[in-house]
Legacy VTK file of the C-alpha trace (Angstrom):
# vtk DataFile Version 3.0
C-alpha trace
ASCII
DATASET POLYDATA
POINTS 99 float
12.961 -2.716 -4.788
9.436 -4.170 -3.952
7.442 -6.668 -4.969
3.914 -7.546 -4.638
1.965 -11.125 -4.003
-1.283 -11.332 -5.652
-3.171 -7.728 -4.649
-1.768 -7.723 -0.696
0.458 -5.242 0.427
4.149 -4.724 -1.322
7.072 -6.143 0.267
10.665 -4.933 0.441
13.606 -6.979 -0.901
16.719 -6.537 -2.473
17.587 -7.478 -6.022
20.550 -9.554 -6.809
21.387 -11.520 -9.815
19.401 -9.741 -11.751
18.989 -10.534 -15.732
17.119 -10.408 -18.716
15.004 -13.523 -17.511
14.740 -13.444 -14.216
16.529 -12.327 -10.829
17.065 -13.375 -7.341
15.077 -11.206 -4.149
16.432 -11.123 -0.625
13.485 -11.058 1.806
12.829 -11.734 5.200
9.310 -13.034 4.143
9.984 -14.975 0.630
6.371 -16.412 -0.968
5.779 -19.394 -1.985
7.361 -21.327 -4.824
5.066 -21.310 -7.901
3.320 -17.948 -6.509
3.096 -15.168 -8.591
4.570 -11.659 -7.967
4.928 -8.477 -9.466
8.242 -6.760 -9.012
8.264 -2.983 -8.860
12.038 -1.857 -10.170
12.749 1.843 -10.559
14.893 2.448 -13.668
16.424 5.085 -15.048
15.397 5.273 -18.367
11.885 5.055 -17.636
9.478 7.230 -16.369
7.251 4.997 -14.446
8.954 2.140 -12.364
8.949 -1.149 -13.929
6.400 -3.627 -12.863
7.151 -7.192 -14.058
5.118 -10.130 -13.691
7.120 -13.248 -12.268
6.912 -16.583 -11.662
8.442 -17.496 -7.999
10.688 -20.665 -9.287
12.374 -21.683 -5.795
12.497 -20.284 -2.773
15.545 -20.266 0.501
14.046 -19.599 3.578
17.049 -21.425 5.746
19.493 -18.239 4.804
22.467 -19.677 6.456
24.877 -20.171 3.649
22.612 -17.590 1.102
20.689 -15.272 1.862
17.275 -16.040 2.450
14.512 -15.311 -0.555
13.646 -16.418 -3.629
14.472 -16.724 -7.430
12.072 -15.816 -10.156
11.534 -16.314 -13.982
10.123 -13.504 -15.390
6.656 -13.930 -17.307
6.391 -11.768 -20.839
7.554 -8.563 -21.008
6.785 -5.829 -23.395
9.073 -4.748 -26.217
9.755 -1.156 -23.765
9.455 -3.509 -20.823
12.774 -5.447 -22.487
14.224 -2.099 -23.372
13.807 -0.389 -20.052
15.034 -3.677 -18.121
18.128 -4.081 -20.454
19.197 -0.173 -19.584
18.547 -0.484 -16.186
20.751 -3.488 -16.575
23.672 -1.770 -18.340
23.323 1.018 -16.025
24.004 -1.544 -12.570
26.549 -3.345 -14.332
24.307 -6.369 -14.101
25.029 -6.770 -18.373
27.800 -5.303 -20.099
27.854 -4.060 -23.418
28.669 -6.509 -26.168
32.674 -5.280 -27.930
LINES 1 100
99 0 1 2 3 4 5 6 7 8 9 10 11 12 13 14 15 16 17 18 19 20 21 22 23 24 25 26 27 28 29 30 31 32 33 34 35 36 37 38 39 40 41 42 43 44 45 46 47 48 49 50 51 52 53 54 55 56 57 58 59 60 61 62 63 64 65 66 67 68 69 70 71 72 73 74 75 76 77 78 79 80 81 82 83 84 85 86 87 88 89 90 91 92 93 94 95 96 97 98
């Protein structure tokens, strides 16, 4: 994945913890806490990859226990936004189906 800081250049990271409200990035170069970022997540039930507006919440730039990057809270998100996020979601394994 990739995610963007203001309008500079897109960054690689690595997604983990990923939900329906926010996620956790890996990153050599994490921003700021209280930064906003746009990350770019390819999905497979959309056409387009998803680009969702975030709100940097804390940030780890130690990385000796963890991994070093940064946790976000995603900002609002479109009803196809949702949808799309929720299948990519199902489709990691990040969410399971309810029974």
């Amino acid at each position: 994945m990739t995610f963007r800081v203001g309008v500079a250049l897109t960054r690689r990271g690595r997604t983990f913890d990923l939900s329906m409200a926010g996620a956790f990035i890996e990153t050599a170069s994490p921003p700021m806490a209280g930064a906003e970022v746009v990350l770019i997540l390819e999905s497979p039930s959309a056409w387009d990859p998803l680009q969702i507006p975030c709100e940097v919440r804390w940030v780890d730039e130690r990385g000796v226990d963890s991994p070093r990057g940064f946790g976000v809270r995603f900002m609002a998100l479109s009803d196809a936004e949702g949808a799309a996020l929720r299948e990519l979601l199902l489709r990691t394994g990040f969410l399971e189906e309810p029974i």
